[in-house]
C-alpha positions as CSV (number, residue, x, y, z in Angstrom):
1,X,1.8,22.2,3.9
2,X,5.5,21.5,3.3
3,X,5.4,18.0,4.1
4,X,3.0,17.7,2.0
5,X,5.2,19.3,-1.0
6,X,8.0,17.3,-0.3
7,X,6.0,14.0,-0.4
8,X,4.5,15.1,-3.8
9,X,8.0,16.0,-5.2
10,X,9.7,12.6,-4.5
11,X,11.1,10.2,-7.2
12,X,8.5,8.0,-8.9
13,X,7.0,5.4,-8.3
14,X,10.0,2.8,-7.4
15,X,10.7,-0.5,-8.8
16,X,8.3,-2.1,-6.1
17,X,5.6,-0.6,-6.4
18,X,5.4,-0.4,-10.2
19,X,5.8,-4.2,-9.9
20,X,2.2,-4.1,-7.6
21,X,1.0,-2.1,-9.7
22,X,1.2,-4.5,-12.9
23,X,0.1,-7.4,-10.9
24,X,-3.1,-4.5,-9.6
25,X,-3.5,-4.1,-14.0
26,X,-3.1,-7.4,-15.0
27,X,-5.3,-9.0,-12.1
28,X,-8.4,-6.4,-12.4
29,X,-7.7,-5.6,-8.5
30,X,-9.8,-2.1,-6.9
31,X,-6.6,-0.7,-6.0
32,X,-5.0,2.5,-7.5
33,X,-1.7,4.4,-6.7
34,X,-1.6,7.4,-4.3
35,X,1.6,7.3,-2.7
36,X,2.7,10.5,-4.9
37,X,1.1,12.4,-1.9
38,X,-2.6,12.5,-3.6
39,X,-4.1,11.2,-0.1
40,X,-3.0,11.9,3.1
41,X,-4.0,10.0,6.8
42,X,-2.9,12.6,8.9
43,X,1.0,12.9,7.9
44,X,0.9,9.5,6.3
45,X,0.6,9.1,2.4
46,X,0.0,4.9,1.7
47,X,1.0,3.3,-1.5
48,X,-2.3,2.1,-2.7
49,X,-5.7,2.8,-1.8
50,X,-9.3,0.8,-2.8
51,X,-11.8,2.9,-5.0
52,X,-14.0,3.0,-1.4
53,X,-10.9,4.4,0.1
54,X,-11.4,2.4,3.4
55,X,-8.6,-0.6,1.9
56,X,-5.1,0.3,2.0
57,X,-2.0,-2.1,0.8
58,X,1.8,-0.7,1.4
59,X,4.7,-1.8,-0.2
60,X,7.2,-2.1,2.0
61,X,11.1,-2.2,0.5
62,X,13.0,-5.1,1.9
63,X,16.2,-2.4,2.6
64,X,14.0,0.4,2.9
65,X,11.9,-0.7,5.4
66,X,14.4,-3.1,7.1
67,X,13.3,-3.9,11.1
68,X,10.1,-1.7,10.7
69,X,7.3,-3.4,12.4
70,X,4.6,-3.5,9.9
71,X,1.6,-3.9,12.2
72,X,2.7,-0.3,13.6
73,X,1.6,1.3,10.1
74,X,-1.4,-1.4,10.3
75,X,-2.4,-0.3,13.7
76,X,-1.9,3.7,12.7
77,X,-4.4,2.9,9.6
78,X,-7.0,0.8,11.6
79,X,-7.3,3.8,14.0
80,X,-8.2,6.0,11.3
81,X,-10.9,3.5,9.9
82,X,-8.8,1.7,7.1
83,X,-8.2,-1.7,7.1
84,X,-4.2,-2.1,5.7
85,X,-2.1,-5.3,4.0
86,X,1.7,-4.6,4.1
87,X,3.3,-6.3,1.6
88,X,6.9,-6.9,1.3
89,X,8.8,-6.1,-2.2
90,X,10.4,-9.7,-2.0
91,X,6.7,-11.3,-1.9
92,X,6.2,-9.2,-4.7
93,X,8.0,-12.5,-6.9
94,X,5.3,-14.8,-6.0
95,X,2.3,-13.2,-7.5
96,X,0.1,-16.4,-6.7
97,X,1.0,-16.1,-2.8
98,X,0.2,-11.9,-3.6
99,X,-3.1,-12.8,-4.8
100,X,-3.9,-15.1,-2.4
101,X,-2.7,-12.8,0.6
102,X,-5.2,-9.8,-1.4
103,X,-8.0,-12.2,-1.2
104,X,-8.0,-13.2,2.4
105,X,-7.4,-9.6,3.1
106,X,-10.5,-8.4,1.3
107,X,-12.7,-11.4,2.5
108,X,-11.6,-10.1,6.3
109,X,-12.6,-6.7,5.2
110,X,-15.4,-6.7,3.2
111,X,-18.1,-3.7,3.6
């Protein structure tokens, strides 16, 4: 409904998650962008999504999201049947350590 509305009328993509998504591009990951509000889990609209739609990975802005607890928004996904990675935008800089963090996260989720 509105919420809904609102969440598909925000500002674009920001720096962040543009960022992911080049390292998503450039590293042939199974990840696409739907945090314009094209998928919803009850009220809550992740960043990225796999192409099975049962992987999510958030983006999570270092101000933004400053003394969130990300296992909450892990916990809220894994009741719903999604396995979720939260990864910080200052990780972002270390696409190695990125990779590496998408790996064991997909070996400790895999179908």
């Amino acid at each position: 409904g509105e919420y809904r509305q609102k969440v598909r009328g925000r500002q674009p993509k920001s720096i962040p998650e543009i960022e992911f998504e080049d390292i998503i591009l450039k590293n042939n990951l199974d990840y696409h962008f739907v945090g314009n509000g094209q998928f919803f889990v009850e009220r809550k609209n992740p960043d990225f999504i796999s192409s099975d739609e049962r992987k999510i990975i958030e983006i999570f802005g270092d101000f933004y999201h400053k003394g969130e607890n990300p296992q909450k928004r892990i916990d809220f996904f894994k009741g719903h049947g999604y396995n979720c990675l939260v990864l910080w935008a200052s990780e972002l800089k270390n696409i190695k350590d990125v990779l590496s963090k998408i790996q064991i996260f997909e070996d400790n989720n895999k179908e």
